[in-house]
N, C-alpha and C positions, 0 to 999 in steps of 0.2 A: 504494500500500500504506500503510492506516494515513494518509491524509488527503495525503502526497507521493507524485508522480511516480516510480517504478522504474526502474532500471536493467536492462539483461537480465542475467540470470544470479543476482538476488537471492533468498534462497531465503527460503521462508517459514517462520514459525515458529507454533505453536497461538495462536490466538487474534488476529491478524492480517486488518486487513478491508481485502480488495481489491475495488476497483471497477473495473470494465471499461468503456470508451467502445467499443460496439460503430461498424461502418463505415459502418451502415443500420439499417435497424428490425430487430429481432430476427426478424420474420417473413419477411426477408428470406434469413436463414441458414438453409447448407443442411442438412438433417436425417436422420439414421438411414433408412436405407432398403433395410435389408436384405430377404433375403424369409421374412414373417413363420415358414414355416414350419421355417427353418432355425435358429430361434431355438431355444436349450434355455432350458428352463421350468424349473428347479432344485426338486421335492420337499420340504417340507421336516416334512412330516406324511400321512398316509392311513391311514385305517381304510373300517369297509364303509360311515361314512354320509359325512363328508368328507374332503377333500385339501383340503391349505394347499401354496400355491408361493410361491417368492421372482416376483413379477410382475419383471420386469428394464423399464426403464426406456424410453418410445422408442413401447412397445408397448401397444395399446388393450388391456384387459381382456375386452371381449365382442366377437364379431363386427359388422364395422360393419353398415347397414341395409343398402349398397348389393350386403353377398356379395364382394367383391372383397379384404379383409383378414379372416384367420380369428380375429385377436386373440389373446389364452391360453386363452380359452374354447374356440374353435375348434381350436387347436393339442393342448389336450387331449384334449379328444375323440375327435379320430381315433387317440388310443392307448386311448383307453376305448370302444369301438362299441355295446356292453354298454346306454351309462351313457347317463341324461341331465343334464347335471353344469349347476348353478345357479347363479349367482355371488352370492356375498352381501357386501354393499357394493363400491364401488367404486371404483376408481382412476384418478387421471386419466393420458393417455397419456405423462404426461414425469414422472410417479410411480409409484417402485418399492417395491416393500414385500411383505410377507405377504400374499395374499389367498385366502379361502377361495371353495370350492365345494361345492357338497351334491350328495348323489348321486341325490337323490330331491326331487319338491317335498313328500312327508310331511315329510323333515326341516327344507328350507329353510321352512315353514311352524309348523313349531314353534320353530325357534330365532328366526324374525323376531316369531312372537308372546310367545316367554317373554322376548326382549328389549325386548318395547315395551310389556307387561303386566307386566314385574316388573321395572323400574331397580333397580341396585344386586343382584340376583339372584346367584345364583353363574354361570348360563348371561349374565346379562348380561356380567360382568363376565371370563368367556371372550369375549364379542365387542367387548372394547375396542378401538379404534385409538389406534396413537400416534403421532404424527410430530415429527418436529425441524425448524424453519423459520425461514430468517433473513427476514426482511419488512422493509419501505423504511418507515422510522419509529419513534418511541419508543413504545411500550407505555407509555400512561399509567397504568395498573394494574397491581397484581401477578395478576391471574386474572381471567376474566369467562367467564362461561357465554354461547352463542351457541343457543339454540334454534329453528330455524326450519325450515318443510318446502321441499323440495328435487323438483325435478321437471324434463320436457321442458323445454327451454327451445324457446319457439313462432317466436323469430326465429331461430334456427339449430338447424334438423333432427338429431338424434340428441346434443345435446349435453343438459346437467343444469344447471340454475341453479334461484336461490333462489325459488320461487313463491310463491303465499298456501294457507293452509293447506286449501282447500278446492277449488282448483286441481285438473283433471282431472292423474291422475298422482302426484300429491303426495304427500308419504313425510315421515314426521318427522327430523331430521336434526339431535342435540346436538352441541353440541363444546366441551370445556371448555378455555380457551387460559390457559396460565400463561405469562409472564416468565420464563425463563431466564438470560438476561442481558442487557443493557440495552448500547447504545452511544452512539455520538455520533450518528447520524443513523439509526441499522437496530436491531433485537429481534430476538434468539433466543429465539424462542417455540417 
């Protein structure tokens, strides 16, 4: 804690940086594996054209290819039989947060165009993400825009990485990364 060695029982206080010496490679701990459909999906907005849920953490956001994880996508679903519900942007499976769904691709196709035809828009600026993130490093900067398109990643099936912009699949993908606060060795960005 804070650059020393911890005793057990020391309690933490705000702003406090603990480093952990895992036992093994982190891929080697064991992980959430409840069964997905037991999972509640927290509401936390729905009208007739989207739903926003708290995505909870652990958990994919779309069903994977193989059929065998129904993800939030899937687990909504079968309370909406009705619907054909779209996810719009994405989350990785160990990030939790807000993520919406459209209940239509009329909508998801207007809100992905008025977002990527009109930056800065009033509908863009409904489809911002934020996240809070501590990262292994100093932020040499106070901000920098990160623009790049995002697609299949071709060495590992169903996953997303950074492509070339003209990359089959390829999606534009901003992210503006501020400084939050600066440490000895980590950014909260």
């Amino acid at each position: 804690v804070n650059g020393d060695i911890s005793e057990f029982g020391h309690r933490l206080r705000a702003g406090d940086v603990v480093i952990l010496e895992l036992p093994g490679s982190a891929k080697d701990l064991p992980i959430f594996d409840a069964p997905e459909a037991a999972i509640e999906v927290p509401v936390l907005y729905e009208d007739s054209e989207v739903l926003v849920v708290d995505k909870p953490a652990g958990i994919s956001g779309a069903p994977d290819r193989g059929g065998k994880y129904p993800g939030v996508q899937g687990i909504l679903q079968a309370t909406r039989p009705g619907l054909t519900l779209r996810m719009l942007g994405r989350r990785e499976v160990d990030v939790s947060g807000c993520t919406m769904f459209t209940k239509s691709l009329d909508v998801q196709k207007r809100l992905e165009d008025a977002h990527q035809s009109q930056p800065g828009s009033a509908v863009d600026q409904q489809l911002r993400e934020e996240y809070l993130a501590l990262v292994n490093g100093v932020l040499s900067v106070a901000s920098q825009r990160v623009d790049r398109a995002i697609g299949p990643d071709t060495r590992c099936p169903g996953l997303i990485t950074v492509v070339g912009r003209r990359s089959k699949g390829a999606r534009a993908a901003v992210s503006q990364v501020s400084l939050e606060e600066p440490f000895r060795a980590h950014s909260l960005v």
